[in-house]
C-alpha positions as CSV (number, residue, x, y, z in Angstrom):
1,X,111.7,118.4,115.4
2,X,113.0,121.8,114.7
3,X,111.5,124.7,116.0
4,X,109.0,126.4,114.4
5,X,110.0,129.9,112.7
6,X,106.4,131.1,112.4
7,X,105.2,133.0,115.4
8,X,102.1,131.3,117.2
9,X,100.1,133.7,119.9
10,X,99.1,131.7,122.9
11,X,95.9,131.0,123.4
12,X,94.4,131.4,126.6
13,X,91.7,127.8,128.1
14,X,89.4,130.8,128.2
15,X,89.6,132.3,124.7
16,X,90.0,129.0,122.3
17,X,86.9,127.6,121.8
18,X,86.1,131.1,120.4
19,X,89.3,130.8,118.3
20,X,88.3,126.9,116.8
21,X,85.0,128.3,116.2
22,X,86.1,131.0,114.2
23,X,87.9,128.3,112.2
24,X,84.4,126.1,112.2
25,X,83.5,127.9,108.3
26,X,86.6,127.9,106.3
27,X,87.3,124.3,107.8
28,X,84.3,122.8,107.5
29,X,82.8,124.3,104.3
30,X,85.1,126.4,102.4
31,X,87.9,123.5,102.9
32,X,86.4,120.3,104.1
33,X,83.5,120.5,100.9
34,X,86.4,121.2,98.8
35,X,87.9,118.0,99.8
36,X,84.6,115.6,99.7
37,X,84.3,117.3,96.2
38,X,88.3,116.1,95.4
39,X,87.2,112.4,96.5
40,X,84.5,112.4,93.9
41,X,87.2,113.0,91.3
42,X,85.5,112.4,87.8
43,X,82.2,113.2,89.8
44,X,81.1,109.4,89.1
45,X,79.5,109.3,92.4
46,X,77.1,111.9,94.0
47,X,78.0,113.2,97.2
48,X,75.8,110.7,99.9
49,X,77.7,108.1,97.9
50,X,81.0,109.6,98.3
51,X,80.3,109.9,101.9
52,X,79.0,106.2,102.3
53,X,82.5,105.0,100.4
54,X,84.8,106.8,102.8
55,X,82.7,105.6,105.8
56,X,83.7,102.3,104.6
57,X,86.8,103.0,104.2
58,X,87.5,104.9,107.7
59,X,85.6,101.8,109.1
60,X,88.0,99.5,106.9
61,X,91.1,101.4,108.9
62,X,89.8,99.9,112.6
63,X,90.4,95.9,110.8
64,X,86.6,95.7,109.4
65,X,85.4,95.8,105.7
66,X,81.8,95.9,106.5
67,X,79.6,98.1,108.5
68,X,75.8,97.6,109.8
69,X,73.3,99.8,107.3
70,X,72.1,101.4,110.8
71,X,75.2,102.7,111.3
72,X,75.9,103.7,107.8
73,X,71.7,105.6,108.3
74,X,72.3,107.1,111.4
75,X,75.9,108.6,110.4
76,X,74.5,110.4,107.1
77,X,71.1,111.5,108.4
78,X,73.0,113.2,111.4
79,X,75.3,114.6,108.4
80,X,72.6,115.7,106.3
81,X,69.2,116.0,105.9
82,X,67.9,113.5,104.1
83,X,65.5,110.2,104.9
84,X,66.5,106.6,105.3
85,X,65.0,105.8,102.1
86,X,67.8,108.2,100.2
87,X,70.2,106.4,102.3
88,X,68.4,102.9,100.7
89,X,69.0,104.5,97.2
90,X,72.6,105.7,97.5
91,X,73.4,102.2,98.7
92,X,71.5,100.2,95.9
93,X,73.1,102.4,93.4
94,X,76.6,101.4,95.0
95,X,75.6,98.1,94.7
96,X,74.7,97.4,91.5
97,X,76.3,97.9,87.9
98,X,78.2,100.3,87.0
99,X,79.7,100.3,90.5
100,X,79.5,97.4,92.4
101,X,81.3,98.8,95.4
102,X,79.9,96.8,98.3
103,X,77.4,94.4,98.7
104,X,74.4,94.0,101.0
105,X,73.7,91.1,103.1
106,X,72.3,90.0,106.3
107,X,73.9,90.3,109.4
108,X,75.1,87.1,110.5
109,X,74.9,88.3,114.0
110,X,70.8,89.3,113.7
111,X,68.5,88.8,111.0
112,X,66.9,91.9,111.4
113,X,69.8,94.0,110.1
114,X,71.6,94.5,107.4
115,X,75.9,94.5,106.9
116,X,77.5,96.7,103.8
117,X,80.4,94.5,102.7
118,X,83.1,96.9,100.4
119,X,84.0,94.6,97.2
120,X,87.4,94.4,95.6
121,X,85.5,97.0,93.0
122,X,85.2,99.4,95.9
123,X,88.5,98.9,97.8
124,X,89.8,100.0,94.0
125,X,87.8,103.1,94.1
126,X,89.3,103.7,97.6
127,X,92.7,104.2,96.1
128,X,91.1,106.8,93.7
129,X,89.5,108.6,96.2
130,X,92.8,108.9,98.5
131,X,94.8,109.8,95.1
132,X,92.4,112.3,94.1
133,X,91.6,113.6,97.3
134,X,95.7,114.3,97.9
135,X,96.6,115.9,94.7
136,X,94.3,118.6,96.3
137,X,95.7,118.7,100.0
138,X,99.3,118.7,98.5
139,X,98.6,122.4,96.8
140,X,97.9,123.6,100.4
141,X,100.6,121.2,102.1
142,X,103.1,122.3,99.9
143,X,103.0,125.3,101.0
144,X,103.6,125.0,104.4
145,X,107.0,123.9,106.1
146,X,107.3,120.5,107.4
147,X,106.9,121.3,110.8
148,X,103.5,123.4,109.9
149,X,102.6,120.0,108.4
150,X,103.3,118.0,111.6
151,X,101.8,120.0,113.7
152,X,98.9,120.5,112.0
153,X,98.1,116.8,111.6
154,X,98.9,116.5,115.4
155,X,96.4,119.2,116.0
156,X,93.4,117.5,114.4
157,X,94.6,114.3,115.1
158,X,93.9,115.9,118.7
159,X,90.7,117.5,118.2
160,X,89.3,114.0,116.7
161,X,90.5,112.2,119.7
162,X,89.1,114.9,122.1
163,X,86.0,114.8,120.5
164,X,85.8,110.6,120.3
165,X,86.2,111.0,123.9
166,X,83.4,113.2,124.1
167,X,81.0,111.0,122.4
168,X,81.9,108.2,124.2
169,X,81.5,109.6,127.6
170,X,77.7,111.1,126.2
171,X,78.6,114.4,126.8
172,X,78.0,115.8,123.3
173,X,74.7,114.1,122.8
174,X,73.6,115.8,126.1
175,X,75.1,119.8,125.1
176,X,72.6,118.9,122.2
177,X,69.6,118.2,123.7
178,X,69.6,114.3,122.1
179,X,69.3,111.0,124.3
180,X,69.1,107.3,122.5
181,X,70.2,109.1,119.6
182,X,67.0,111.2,119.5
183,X,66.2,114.8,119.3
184,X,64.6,115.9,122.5
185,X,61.3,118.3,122.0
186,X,60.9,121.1,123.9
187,X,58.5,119.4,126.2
188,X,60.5,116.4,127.0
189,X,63.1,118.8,128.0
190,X,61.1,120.4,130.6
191,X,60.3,116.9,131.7
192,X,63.4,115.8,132.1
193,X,63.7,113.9,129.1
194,X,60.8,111.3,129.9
195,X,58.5,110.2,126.9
């Protein structure tokens, strides 16, 4: 790879988290809601549906077409704020006609849960989504050299992994006050987290 001909000031370990978190607005909402909006397209899903599709479909990339409703629940509640029961909606509605995107069943593995199954329906939409969704990112990507590209995706290919890490080793849940996936009160902070 050829050097870069864009000057980059270094960073100091001490000053970047302030740097990323300056970037935390235009990333995350100015850019990242423009994207979710480009992967509705046509807007012929809402945006919890939208989100539920490329779940899947991230899911889909690790060798698995299906993913426990739990997980699909958890995920979009942390996300947004909404109730299982919208959750229960948004995935009825991909169920059934006009869509028929995934289907629901029983996990094989326990009878108490449920597993979201993407159809050939949905795995079509998929393809929409990623050809919508690109035509966007191509204005901006277009615009920046090849190497700004590469090193770009290798930056937030990066951060994801960092982060992954983070969550696996707990240490994210704990900055945030959560354990077992729950918000800890005040008072069971004091306590040490007991019940």
């Amino acid at each position: 790879m050829k050097k870069l001909e864009t000057e980059i000031n270094e960073i100091s370990h001490a000053d970047a988290a302030r740097h990323f978190l300056e970037l935390f607005y235009p990333i995350h909402y100015a850019i990242g809601m423009q994207v979710e909006d480009a992967l509705r397209g046509s807007g012929e899903l809402d945006r919890h549906q939208t989100v539920i599709m490329w779940l899947l479909r991230s899911e889909g990339n690790r060798g698995s077409n299906s993913l426990r409703r739990k997980e699909i629940e958890r995920c979009l509640t942390t996300w947004y704020d909404i109730t299982s029961s919208t959750v229960s909606k948004a995935l009825r509605s991909l169920a059934k006609p006009p869509h028929n995107f995934i289907v629901i069943s029983e996990d094989p593995e326990s009878g108490r849960e449920k597993l979201v199954t993407v159809t050939p329906a949905g795995k079509r939409y998929y393809k929409r989504m990623v050809e919508e969704a690109s035509a966007f990112i191509k204005l901006a990507t277009d615009r920046m050299s090849v190497e700004e590209n590469s090193m770009g995706i290798h930056v937030m290919q990066r951060i994801s992994e960092v982060f992954q890490e983070l969550r696996d080793e707990g240490r994210i849940d704990r900055l945030q006050g959560k354990t077992n996936g729950r918000q800890q009160t005040p008072a069971r902070k004091q306590a040490g987290g007991r019940s």
